[in-house]
C-alpha positions in Angstrom: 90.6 99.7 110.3 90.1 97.3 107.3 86.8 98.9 106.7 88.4 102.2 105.9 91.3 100.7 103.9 88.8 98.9 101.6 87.1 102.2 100.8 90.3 104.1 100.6 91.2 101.3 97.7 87.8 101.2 96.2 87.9 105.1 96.0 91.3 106.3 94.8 91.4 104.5 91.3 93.5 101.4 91.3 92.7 98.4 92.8 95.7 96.3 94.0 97.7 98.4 92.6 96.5 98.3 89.2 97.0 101.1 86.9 96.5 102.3 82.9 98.8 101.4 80.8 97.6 102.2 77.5 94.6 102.5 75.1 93.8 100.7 71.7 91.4 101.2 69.0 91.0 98.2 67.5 90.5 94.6 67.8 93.6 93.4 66.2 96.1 96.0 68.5 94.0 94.6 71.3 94.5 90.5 70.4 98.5 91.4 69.7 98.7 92.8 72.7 96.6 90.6 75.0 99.2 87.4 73.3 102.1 89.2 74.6 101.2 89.9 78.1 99.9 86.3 78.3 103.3 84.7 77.3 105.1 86.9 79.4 102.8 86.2 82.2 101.7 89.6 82.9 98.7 90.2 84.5 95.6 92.8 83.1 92.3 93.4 83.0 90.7 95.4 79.8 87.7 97.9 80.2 86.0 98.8 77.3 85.2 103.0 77.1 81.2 103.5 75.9 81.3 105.3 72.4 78.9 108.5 72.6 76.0 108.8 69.5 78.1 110.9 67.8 81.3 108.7 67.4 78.6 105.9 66.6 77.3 107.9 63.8 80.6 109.2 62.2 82.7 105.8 62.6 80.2 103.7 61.2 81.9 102.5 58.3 84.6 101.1 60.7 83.3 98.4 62.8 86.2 97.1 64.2 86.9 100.9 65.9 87.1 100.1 70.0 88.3 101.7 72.6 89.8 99.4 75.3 92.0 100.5 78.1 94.7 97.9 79.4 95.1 98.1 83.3 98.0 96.3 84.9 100.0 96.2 88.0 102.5 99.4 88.5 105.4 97.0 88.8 105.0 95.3 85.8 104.9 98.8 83.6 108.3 99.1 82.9 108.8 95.9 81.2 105.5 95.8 79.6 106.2 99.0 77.8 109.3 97.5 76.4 107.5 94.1 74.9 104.2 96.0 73.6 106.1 99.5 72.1 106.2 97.9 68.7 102.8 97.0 68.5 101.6 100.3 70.1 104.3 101.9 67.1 101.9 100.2 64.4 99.2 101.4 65.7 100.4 104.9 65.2 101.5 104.1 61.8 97.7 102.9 60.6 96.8 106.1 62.3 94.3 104.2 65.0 94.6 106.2 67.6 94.1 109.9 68.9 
């Protein structure tokens, strides 16, 4: 029975319960961010996204462009969302993300 749960976990997306929560596109978004869920002890994990040739080739005057994904815990969304919305709103602003 644990056998099938594990693969069950391994193959539907989220691992304990961990889900996206939101996207940045550069390293100073991602350090802001990163400070905030740290004080509030909220726990994540960050996976960079692989940029193709093409996004190479016509970003390469930006060298700071990333694209990093923030997974946390579904519980913790809610109040993440509230402490990270201003960064997330100056992001917008500089016109950083998509």
């Amino acid at each position: 029975m644990g056998d099938k749960m594990e693969k069950k976990n391994m193959t539907s997306g989220t691992v304990n319960n961990e889900v996206d929560f939101c996207k940045v596109y550069d390293m100073e978004t991602k350090r802001k961010i990163e400070k905030i869920l740290l004080k509030n002890r909220i726990s994540y994990s960050c996976r960079f996204v692989e940029h193709g040739i093409l996004q190479k080739f016509f970003f390469m005057e930006n060298k700071d462009r990333i694209t990093c994904i923030f997974r946390i815990h579904d519980e913790e969304v809610p109040r993440a969302k509230e402490l990270v919305a201003g960064v997330l709103r100056e992001q917008r602003k500089k016109g950083t993300n998509r």
